[in-house]
N, C-alpha and C positions, 0 to 999 in steps of 0.2 A: 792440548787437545780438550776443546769440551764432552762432556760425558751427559748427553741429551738424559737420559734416566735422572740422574742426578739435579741436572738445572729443572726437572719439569715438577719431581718433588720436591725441589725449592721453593718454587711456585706456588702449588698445591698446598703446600703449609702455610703459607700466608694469607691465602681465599680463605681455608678452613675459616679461622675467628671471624673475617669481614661479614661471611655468607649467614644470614640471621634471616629465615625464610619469615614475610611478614607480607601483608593482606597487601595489593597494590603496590609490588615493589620487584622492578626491574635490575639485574645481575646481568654484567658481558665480563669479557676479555677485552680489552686492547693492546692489539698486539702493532705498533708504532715503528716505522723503521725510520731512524734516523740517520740519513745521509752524510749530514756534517759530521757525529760525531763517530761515525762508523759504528752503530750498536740500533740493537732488535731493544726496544721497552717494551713493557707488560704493564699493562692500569688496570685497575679493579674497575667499571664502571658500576655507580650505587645511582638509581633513579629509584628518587618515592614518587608517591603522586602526592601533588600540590608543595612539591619540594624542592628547590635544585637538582639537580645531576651532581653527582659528586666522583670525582677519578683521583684513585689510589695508586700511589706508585706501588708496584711490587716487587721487580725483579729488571736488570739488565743484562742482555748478552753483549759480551765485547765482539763480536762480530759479525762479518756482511756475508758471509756463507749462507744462502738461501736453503743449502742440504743440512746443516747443522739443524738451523729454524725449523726444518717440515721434520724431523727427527722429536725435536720438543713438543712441536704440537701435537705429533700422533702420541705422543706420550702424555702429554697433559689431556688430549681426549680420553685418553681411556681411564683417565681419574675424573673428570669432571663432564658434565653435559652440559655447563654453561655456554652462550654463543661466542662467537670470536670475534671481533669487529677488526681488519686491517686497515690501516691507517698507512697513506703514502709510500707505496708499494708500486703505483704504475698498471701498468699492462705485464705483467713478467707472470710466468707460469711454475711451479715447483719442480726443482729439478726431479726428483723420483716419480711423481705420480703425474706429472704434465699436465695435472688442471691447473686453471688460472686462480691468482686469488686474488681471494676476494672474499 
C-alpha cells in the first residue's frame, strides 16, 4: 500500500535544494505517466532565460492507480505552489474529484 503523505514528502524534499528562487527563472512539476513501465514519474523542470530547459528526475510511483496519484498531488500541493505539467495522461479525469487533467 502506498502511503500518499509519505511519497509527497519524498518529493517535497527533493525540490527543497533544486528550488533556488533567481531573476528570470521558471520552476514546474512533471508529473509523466508511463504506460509501458506501469509508473507515475515526477521531474523538476528548471528553465533559465537564455538557457536550456533542464528536467530532474525526482521520484517514481510504481503504480497506475489514478486514486493513489490525485492523493500525492493534493498532498504535494499543499507543500508547494509550483505548477504541475501532466505529460501523457489522455482524456481521463481523476477519480475523486472528476475534473480532467491536465
Amino acid at each position: 500500500m502506498i502511503e500518499a503523505q509519505q511519497e509527497a514528502e519524498l518529493i517535497y524534499s527533493r525540490i527543497v535544494p533544486l528550488f533556488t528562487a533567481q531573476w528570470h527563472c521558471q520552476y514546474r512539476i512533471d508529473v509523466v505517466n508511463d504506460q509501458y513501465g506501469q509508473t507515475f514519474n515526477f521531474f523538476m523542470g528548471i528553465k533559465r532565460q537564455n538557457h536550456r530547459e533542464r528536467s530532474i528526475p525526482l521520484h517514481t510511483l510504481r503504480t497506475t492507480d489514478l486514486a493513489v496519484l490525485e492523493r500525492v498531488i493534493v498532498a504535494l500541493q499543499q507543500q508547494t505552489q509550483l505548477s504541475l505539467n501532466f505529460v501523457d495522461f489522455g482524456h481521463v479525469r481523476w477519480p475523486v474529484s472528476q475534473r480532467w487533467i491536465h
